[in-house]
N, CA, C and O atoms as CSV, one atom per row, in Angstrom:
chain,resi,resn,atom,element,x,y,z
A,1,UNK,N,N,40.891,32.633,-14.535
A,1,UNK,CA,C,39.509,32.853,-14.163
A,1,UNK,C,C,39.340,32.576,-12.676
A,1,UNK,O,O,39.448,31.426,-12.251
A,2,UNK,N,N,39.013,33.855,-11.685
A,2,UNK,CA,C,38.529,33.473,-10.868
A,2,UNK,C,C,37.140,32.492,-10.212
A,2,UNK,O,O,36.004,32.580,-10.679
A,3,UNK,N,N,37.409,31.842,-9.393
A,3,UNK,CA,C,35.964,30.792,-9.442
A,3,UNK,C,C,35.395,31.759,-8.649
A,3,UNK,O,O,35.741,32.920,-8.432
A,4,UNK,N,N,34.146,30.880,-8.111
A,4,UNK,CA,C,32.906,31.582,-7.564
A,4,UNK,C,C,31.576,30.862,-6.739
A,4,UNK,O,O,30.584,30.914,-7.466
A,5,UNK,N,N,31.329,30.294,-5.596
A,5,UNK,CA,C,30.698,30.039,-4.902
A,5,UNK,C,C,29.786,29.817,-5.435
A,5,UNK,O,O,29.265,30.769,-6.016
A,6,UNK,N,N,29.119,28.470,-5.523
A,6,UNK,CA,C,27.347,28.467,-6.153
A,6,UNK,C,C,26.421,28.310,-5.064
A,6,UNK,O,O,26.617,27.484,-4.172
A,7,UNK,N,N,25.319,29.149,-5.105
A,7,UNK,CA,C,24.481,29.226,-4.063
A,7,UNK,C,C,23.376,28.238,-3.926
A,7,UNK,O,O,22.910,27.783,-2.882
A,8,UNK,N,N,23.090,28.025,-4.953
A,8,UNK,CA,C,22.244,26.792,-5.635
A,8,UNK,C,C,22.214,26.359,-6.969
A,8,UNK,O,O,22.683,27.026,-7.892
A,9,UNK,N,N,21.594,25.094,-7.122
A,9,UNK,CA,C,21.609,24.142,-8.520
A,9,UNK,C,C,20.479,23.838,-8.653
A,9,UNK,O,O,20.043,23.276,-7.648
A,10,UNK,N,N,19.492,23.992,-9.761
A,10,UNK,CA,C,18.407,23.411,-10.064
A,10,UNK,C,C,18.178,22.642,-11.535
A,10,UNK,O,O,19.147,22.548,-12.289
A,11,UNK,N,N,17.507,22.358,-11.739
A,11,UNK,CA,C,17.312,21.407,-13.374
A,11,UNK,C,C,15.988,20.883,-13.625
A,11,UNK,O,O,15.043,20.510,-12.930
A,12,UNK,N,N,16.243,20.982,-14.846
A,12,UNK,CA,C,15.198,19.933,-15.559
A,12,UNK,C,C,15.330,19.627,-16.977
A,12,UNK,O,O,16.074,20.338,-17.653
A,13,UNK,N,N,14.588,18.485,-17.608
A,13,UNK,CA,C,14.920,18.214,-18.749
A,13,UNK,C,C,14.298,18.743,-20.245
A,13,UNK,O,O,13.151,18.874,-20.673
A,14,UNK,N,N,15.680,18.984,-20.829
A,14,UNK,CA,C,14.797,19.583,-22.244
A,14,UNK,C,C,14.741,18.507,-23.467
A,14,UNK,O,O,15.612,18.116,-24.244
A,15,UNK,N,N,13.081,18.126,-23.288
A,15,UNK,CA,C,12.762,17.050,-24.135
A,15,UNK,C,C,13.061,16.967,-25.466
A,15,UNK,O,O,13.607,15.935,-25.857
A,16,UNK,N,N,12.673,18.349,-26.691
A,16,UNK,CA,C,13.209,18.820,-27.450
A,16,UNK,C,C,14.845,18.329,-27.819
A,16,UNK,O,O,15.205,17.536,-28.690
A,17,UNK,N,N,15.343,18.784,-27.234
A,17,UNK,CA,C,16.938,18.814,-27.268
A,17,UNK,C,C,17.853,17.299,-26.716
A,17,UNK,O,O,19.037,16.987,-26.850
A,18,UNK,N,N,16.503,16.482,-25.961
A,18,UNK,CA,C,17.584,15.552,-25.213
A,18,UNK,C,C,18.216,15.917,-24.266
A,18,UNK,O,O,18.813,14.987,-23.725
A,19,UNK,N,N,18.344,16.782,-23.857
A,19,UNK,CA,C,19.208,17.208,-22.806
A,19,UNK,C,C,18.599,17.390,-21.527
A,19,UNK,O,O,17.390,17.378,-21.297
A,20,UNK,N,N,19.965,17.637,-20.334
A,20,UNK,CA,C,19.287,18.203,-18.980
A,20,UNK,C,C,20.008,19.690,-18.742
A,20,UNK,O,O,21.166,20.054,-18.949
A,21,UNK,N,N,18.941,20.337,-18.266
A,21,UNK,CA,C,19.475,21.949,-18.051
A,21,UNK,C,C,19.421,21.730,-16.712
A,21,UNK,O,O,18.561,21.146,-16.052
A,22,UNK,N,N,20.707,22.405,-16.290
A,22,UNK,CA,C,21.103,23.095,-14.814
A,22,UNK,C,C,21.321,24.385,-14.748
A,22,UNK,O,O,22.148,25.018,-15.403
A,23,UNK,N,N,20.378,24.894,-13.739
A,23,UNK,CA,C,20.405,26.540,-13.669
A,23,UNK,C,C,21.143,26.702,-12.689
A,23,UNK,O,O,20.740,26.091,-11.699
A,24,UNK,N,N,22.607,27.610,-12.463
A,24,UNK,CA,C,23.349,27.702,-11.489
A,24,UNK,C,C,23.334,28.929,-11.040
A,24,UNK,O,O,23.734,29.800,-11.812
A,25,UNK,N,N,22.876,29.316,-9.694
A,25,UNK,CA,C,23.023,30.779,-9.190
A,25,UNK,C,C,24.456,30.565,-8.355
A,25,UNK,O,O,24.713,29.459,-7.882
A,26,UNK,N,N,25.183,31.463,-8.236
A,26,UNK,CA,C,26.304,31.784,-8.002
A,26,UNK,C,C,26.767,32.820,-7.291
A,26,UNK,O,O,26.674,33.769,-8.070
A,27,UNK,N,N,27.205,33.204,-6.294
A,27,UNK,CA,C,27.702,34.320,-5.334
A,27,UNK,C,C,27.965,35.846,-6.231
A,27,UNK,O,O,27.455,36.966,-6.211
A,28,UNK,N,N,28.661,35.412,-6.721
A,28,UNK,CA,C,29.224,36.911,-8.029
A,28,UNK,C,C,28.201,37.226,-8.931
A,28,UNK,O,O,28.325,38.375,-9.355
A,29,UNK,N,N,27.144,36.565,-9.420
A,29,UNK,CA,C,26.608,36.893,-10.479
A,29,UNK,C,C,25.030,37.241,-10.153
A,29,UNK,O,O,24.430,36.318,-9.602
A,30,UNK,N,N,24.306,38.378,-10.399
A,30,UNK,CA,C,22.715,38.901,-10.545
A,30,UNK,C,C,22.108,37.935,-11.237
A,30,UNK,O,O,20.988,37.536,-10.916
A,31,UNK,N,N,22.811,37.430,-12.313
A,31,UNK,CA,C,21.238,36.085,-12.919
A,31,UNK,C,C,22.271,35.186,-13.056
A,31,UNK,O,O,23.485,35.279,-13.236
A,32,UNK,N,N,21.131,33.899,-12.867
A,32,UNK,CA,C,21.390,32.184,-12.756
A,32,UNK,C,C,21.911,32.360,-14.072
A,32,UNK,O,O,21.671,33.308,-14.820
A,33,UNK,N,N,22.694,31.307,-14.317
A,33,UNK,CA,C,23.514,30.972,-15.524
A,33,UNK,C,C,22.946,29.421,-15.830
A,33,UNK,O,O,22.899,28.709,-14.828
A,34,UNK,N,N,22.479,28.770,-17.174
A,34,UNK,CA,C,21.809,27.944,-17.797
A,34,UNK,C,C,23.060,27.192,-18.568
A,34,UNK,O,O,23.951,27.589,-19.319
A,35,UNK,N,N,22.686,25.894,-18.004
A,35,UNK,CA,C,23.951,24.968,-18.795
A,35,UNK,C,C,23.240,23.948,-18.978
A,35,UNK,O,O,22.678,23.431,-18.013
A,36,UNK,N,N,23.104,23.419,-20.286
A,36,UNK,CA,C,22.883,22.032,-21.160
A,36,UNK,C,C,23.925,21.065,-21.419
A,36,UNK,O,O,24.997,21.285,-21.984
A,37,UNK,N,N,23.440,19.816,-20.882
A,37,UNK,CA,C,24.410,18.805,-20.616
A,37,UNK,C,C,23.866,17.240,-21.320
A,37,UNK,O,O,22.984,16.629,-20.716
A,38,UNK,N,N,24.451,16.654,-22.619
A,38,UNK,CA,C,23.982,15.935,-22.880
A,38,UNK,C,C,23.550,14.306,-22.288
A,38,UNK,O,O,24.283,13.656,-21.543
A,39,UNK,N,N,22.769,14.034,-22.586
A,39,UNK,CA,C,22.837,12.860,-21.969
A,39,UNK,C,C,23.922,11.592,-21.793
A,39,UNK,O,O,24.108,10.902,-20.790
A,40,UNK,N,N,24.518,11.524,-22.985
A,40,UNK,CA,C,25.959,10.720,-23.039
A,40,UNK,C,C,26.834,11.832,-21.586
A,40,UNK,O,O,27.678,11.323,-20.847
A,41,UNK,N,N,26.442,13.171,-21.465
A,41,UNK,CA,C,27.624,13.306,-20.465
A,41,UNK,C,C,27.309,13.125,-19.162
A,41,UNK,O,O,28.292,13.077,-18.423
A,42,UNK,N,N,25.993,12.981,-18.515
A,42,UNK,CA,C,25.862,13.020,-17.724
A,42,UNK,C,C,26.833,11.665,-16.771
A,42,UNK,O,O,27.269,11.811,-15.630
A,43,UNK,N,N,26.969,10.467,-17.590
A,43,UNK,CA,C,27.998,9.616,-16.088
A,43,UNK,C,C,28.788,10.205,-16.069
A,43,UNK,O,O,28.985,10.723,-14.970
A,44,UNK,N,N,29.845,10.583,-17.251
A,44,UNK,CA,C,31.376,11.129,-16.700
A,44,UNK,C,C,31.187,12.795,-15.822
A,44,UNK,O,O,32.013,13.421,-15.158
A,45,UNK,N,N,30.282,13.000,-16.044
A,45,UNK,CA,C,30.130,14.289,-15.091
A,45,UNK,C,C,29.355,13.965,-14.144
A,45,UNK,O,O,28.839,15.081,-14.081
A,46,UNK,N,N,28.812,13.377,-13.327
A,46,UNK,CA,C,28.721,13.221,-12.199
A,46,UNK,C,C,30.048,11.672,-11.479
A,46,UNK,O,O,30.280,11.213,-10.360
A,47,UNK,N,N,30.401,11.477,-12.437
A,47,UNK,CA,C,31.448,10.684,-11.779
A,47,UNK,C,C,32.336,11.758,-11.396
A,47,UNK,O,O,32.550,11.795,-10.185
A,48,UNK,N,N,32.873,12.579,-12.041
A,48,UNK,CA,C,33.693,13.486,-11.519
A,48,UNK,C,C,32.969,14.490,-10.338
A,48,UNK,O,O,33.517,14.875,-9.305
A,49,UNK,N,N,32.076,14.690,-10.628
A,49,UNK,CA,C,31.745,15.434,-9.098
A,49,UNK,C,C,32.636,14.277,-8.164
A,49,UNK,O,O,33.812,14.398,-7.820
A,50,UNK,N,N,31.513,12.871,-7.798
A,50,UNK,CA,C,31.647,12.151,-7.199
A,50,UNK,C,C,33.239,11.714,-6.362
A,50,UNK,O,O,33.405,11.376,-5.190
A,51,UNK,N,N,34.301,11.884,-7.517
A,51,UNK,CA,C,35.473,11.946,-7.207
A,51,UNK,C,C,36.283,13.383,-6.296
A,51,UNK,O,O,37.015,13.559,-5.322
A,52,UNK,N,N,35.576,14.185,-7.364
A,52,UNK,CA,C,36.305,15.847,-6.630
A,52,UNK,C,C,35.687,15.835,-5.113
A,52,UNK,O,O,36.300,16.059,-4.069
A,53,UNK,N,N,34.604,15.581,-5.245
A,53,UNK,CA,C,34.035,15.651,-3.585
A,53,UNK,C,C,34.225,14.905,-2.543
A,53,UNK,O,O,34.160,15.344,-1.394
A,54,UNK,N,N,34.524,13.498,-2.892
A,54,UNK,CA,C,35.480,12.986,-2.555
A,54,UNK,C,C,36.694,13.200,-1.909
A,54,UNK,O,O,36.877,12.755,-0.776
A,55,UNK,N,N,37.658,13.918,-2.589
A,55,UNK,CA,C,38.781,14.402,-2.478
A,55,UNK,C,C,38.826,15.590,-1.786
A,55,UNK,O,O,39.806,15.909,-1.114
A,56,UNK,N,N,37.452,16.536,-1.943
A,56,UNK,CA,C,37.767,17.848,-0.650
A,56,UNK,C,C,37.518,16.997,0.686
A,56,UNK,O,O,38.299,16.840,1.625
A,57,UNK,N,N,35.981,16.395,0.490
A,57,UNK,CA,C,36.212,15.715,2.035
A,57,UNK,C,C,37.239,15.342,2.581
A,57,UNK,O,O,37.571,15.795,3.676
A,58,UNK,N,N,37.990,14.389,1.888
A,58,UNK,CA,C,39.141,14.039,3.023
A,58,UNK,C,C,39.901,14.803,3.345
A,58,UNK,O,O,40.464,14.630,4.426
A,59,UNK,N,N,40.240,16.017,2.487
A,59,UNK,CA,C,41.324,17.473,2.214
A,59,UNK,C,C,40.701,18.077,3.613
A,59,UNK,O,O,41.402,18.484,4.539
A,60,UNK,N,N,39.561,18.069,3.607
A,60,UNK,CA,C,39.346,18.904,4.425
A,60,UNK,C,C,38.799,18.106,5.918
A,60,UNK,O,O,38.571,18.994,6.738
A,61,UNK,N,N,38.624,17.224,6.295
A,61,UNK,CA,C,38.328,16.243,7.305
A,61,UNK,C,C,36.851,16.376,7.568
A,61,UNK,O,O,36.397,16.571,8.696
A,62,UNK,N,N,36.064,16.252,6.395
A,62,UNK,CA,C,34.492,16.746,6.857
A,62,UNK,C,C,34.240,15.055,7.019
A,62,UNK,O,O,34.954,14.084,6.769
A,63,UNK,N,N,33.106,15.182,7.465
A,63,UNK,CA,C,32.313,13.265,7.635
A,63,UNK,C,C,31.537,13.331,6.540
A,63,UNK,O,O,31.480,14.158,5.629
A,64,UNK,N,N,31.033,12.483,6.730
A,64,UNK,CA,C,30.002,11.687,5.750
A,64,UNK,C,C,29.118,12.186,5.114
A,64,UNK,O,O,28.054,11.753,5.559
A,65,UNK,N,N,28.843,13.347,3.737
A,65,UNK,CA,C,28.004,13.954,3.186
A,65,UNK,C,C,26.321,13.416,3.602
A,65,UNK,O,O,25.219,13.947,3.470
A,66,UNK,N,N,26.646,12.505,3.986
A,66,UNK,CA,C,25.029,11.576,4.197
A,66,UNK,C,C,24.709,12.046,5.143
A,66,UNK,O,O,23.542,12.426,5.234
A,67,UNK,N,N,25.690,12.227,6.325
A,67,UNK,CA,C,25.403,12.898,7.837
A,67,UNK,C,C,24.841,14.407,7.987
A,67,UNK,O,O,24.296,15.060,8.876
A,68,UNK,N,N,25.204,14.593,6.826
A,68,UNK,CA,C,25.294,16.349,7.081
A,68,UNK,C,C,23.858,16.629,5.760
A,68,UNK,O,O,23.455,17.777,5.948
A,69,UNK,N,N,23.250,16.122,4.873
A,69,UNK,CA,C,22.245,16.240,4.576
A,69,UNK,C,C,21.406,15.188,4.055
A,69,UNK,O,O,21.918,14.129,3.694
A,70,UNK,N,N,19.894,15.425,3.969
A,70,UNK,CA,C,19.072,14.614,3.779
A,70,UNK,C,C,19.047,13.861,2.835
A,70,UNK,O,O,19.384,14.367,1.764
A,71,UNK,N,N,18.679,12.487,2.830
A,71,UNK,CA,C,19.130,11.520,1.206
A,71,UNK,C,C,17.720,11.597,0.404
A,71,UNK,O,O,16.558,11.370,0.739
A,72,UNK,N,N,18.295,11.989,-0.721
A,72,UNK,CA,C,17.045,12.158,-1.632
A,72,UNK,C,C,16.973,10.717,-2.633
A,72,UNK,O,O,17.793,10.479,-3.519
A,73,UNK,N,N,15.947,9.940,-2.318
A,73,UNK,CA,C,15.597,8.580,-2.870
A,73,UNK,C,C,15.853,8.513,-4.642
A,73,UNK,O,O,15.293,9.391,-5.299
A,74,UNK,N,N,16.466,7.754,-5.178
A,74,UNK,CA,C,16.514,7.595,-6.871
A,74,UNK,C,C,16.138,6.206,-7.034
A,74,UNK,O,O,16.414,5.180,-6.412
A,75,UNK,N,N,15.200,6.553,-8.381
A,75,UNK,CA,C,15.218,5.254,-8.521
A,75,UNK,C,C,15.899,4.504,-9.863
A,75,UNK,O,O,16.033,4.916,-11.015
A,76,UNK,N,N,16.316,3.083,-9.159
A,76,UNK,CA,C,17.294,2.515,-10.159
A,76,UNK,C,C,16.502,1.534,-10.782
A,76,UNK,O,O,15.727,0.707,-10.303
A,77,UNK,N,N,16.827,1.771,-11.901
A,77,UNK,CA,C,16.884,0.689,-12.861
A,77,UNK,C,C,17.152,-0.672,-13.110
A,77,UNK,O,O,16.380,-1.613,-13.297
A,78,UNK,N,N,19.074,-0.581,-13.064
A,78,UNK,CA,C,19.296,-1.500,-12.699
A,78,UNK,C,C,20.266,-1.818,-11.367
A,78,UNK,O,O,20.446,-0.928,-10.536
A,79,UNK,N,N,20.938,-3.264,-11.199
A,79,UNK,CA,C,21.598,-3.247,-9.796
A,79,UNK,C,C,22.876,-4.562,-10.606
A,79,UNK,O,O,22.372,-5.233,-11.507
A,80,UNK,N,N,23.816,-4.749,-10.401
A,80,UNK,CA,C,24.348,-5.768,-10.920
A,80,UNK,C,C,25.975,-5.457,-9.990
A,80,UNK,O,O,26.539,-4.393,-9.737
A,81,UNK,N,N,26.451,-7.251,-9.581
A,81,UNK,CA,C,27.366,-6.807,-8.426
A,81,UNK,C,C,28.318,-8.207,-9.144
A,81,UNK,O,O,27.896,-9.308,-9.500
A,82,UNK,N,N,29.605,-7.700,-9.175
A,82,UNK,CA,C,30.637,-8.871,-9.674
A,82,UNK,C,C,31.742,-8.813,-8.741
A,82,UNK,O,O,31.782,-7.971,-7.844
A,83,UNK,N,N,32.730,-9.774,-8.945
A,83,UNK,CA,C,33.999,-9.777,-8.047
A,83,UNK,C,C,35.176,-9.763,-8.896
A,83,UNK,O,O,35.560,-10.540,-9.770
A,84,UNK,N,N,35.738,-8.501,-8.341
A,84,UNK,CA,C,37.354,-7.649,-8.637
A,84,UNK,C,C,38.172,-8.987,-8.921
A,84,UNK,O,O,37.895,-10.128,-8.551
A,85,UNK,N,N,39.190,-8.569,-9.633
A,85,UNK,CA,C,40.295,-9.811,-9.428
A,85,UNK,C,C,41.055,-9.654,-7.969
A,85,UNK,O,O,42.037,-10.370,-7.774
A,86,UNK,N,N,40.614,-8.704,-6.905
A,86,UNK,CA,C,41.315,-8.246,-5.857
A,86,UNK,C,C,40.359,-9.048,-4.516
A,86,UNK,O,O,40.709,-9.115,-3.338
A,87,UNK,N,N,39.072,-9.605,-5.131
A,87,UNK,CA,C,38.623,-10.271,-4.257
A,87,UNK,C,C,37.387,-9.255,-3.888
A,87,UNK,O,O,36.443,-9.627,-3.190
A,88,UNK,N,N,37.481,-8.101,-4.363
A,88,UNK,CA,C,36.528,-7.171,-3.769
A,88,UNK,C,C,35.308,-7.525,-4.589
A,88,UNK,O,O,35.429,-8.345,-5.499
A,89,UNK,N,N,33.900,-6.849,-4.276
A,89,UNK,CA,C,33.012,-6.573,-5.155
A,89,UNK,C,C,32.869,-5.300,-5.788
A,89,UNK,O,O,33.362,-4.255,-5.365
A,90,UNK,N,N,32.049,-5.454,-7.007
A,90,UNK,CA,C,31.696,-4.412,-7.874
A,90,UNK,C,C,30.694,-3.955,-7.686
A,90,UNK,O,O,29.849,-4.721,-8.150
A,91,UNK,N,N,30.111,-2.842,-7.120
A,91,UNK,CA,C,28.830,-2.970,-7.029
A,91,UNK,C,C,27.797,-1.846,-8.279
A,91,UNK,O,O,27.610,-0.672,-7.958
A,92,UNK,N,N,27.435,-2.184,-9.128
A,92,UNK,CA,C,26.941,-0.987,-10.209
A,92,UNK,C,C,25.794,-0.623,-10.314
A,92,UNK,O,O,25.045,-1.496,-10.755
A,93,UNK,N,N,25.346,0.313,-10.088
A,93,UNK,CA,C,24.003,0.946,-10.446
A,93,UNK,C,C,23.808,1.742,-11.563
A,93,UNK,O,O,24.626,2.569,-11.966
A,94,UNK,N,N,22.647,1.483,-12.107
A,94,UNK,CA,C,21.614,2.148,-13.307
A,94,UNK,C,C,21.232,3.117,-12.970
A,94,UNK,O,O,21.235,3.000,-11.744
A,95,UNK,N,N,20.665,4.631,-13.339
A,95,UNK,CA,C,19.804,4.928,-13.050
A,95,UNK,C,C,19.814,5.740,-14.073
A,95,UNK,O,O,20.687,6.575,-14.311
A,96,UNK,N,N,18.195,5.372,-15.128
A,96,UNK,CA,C,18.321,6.348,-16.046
A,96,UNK,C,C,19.470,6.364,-17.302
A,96,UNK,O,O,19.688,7.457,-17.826
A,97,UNK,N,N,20.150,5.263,-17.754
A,97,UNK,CA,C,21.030,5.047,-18.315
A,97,UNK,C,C,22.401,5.747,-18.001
A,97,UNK,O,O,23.183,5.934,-18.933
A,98,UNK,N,N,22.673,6.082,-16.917
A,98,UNK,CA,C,23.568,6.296,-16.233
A,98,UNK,C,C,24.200,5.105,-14.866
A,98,UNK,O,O,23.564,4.781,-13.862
A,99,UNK,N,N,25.301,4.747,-15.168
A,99,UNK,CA,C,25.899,3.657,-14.990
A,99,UNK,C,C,26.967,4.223,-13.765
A,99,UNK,O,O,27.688,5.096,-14.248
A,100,UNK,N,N,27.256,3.979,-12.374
A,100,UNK,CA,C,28.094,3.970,-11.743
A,100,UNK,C,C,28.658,2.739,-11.391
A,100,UNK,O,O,27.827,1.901,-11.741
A,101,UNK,N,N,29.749,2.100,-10.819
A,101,UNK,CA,C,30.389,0.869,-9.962
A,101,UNK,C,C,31.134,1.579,-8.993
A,101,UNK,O,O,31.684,2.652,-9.241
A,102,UNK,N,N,31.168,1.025,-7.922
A,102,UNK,CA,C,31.408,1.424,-6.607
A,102,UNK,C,C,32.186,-0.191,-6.135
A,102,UNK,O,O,31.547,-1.221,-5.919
A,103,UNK,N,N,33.425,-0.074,-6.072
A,103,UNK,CA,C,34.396,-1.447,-5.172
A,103,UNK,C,C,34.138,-1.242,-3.636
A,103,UNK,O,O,34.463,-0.307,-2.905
A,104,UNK,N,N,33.347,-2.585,-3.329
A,104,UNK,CA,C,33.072,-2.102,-1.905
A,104,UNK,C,C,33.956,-3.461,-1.235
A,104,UNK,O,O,34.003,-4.611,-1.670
A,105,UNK,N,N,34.552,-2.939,-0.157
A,105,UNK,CA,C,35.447,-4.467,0.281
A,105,UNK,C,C,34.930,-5.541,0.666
A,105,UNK,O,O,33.904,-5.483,1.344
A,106,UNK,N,N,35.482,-6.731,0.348
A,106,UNK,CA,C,34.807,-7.959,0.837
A,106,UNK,C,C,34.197,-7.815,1.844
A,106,UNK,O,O,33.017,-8.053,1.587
A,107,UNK,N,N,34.345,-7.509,3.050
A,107,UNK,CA,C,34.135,-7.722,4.634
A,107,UNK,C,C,32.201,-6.803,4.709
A,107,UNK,O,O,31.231,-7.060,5.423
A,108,UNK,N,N,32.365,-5.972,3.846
A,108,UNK,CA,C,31.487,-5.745,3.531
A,108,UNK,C,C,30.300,-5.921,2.758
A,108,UNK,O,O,29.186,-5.556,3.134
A,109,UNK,N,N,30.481,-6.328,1.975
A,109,UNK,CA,C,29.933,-7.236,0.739
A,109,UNK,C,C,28.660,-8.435,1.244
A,109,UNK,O,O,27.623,-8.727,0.649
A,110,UNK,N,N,29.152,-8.918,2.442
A,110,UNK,CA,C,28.296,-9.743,3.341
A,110,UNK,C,C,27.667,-9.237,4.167
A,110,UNK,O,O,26.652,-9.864,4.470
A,111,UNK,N,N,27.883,-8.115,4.808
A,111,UNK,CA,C,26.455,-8.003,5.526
A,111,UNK,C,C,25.409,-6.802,4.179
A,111,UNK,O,O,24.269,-6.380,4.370
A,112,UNK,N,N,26.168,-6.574,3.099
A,112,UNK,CA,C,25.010,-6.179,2.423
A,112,UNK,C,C,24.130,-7.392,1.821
A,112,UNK,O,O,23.049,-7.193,1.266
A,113,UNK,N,N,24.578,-8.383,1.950
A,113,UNK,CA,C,24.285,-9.125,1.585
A,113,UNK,C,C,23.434,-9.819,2.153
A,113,UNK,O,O,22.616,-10.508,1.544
A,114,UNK,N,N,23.535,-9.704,3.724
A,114,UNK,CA,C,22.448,-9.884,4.194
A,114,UNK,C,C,21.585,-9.110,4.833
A,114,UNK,O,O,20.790,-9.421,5.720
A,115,UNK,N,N,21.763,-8.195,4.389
A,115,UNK,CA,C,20.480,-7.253,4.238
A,115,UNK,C,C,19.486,-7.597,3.123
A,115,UNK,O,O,18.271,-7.735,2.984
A,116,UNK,N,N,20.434,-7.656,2.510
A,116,UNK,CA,C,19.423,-7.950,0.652
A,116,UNK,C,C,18.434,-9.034,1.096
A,116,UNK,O,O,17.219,-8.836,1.069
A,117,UNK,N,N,19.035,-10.289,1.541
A,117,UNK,CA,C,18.579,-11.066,1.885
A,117,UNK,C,C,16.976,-10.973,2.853
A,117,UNK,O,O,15.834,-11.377,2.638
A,118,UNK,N,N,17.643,-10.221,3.969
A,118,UNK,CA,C,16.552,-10.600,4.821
A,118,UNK,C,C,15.333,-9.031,4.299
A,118,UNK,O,O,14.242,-8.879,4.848
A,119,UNK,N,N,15.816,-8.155,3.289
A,119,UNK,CA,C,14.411,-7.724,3.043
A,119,UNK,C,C,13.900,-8.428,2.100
A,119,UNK,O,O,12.749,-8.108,1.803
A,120,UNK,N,N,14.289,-9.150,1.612
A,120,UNK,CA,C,13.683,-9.981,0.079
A,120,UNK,C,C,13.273,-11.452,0.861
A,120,UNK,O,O,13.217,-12.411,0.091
A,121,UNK,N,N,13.093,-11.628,1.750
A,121,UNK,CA,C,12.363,-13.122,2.500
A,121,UNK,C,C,11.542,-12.465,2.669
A,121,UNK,O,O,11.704,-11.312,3.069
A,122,UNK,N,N,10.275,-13.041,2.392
A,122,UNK,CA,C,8.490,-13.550,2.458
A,122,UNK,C,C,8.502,-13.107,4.323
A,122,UNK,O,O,9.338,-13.354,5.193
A,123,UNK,N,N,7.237,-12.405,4.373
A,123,UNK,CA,C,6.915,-13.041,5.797
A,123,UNK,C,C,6.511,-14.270,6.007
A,123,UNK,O,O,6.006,-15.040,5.190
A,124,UNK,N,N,6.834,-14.509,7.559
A,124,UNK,CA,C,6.492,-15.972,7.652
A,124,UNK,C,C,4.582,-16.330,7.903
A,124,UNK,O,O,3.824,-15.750,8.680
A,125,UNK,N,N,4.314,-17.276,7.095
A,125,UNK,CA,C,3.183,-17.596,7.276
A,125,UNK,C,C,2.358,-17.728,8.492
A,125,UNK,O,O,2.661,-18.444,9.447
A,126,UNK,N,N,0.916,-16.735,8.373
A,126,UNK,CA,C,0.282,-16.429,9.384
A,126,UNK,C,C,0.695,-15.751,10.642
A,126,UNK,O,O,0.201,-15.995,11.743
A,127,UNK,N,N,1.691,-14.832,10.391
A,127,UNK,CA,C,2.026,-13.497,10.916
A,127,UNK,C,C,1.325,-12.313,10.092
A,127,UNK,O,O,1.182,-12.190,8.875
A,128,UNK,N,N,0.879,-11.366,11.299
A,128,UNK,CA,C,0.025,-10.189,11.107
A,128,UNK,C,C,0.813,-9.315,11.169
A,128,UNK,O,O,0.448,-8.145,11.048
């Protein structure tokens, strides 16, 4: 099977069914093509994006997907961060019952850390 360029991705959810539909228009094809994706699949399929895209970037020496388009805000659920037996952290996000962990290296781990920090301190009293 030859592949085929997608031109765009859109979605939404079918309450009915549980599911999320993605409408994919595609270079080769006159009409969008409709794919239902259950909710149990949605982590392992966006983990695998996450990985494949991954892997062209560096294949291909592009930068930082973040650089090159706009970040669209999600909101999480939950947040929960443990330490690797390698010393690293775990860092895992919720969103929507979808579960990622991300090993981010120690050296790093601390200044997220103090970030966390200094947006979660109070202003100081009787500052405007």
């Amino acid at each position: 099977m030859d592949a085929t360029k997608v031109r765009y991705v859109s979605g939404d959810v079918v309450p009915a069914q549980g599911k999320v539909k993605l409408r994919i228009e595609a270079e080769d094809y006159a009409a969008a093509q409709d794919f239902l994706i259950a909710v149990d699949d949605i982590q392992p399929f966006v983990t695998l994006l996450l990985i494949l895209g991954g892997r062209a970037a560096r294949l291909h020496g592009l930068g930082s997907p973040a650089a090159q388009e706009p970040i669209v805000p999600l909101p999480v659920d939950t947040i929960a961060i443990a330490e690797t037996v390698t010393g690293d952290a775990l860092f895992q996000i919720e969103i929507g019952g979808t579960s990622l962990a991300f090993v981010v290296p120690a050296h790093a781990i601390a200044d997220l850390g103090q970030t966390l920090l200094a947006l979660s301190a109070s202003p100081a009293a009787g500052s405007a």
